[in-house]
N, C-alpha and C positions, 0 to 999 in steps of 0.2 A: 793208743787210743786217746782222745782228745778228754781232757776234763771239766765237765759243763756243772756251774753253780748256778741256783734259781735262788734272788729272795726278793720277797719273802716266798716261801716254799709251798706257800697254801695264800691263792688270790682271790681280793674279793672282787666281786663286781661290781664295774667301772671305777677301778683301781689298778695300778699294772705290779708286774712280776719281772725284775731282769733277771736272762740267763748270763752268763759270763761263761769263759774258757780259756780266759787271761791267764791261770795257772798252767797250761798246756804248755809243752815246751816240746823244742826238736834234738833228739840225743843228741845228734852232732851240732848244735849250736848256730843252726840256722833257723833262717824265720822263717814263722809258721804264719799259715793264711786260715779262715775257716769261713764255712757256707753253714750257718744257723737255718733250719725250715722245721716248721711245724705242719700239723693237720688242719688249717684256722686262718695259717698267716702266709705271706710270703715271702721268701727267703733272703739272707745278709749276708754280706760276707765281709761283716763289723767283728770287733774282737767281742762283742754283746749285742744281744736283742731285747728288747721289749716288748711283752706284752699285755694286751688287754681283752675283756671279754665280755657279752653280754649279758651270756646264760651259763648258770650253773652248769656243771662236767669238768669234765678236764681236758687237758692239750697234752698232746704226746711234744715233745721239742727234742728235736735232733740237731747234731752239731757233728761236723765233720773236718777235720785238719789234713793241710796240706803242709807238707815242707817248703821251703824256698826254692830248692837246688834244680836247676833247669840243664844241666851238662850231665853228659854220660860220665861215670857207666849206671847210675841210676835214675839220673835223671828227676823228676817232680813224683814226692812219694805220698798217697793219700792214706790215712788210716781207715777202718772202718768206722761206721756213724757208732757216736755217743747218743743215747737216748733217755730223755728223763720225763715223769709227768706231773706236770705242773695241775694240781686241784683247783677250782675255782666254787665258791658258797657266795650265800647272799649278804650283803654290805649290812653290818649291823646298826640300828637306827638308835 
């Protein structure tokens, strides 16, 4: 499973939050691809996303990895989604 970093890990609004998943890696030593989506936003397939937000809650953010390998006998391997929630409060004056 893919490893997804948020910081800061609590956002304020109209301020943003990245995810990352640049620590993920492929056992066998091939490269990894990933597809970032939240509830909010719509989807990357950057090694990070960015986000921001208007209103107070939170964003569920999913992250999901793909291997490189395109030839049998396995072929392109995806893991299943990483999911973390990013907080979002009001911007302190």
């Amino acid at each position: 499973a893919p490893i997804v970093s948020c910081s800061p890990s609590t956002g304020t609004i109209g301020g943003t939050v990245t995810c990352t998943a640049s620590g993920s890696v492929d056992p066998d030593g091939g490269t990894v691809s990933y597809v970032f989506s939240s509830d909010d936003r719509v989807s990357t397939t950057a090694t990070s996303a960015t986000y921001s937000r208007a209103i107070v809650g939170s964003t569920s953010v999913s992250v999901t990895a793909t291997d490189g390998q395109t030839t049998a006998p396995n072929g392109a391997q995806s893991s299943p989604p990483t999911t973390t929630i990013v907080s979002w409060t009001p911007a302190l004056n």
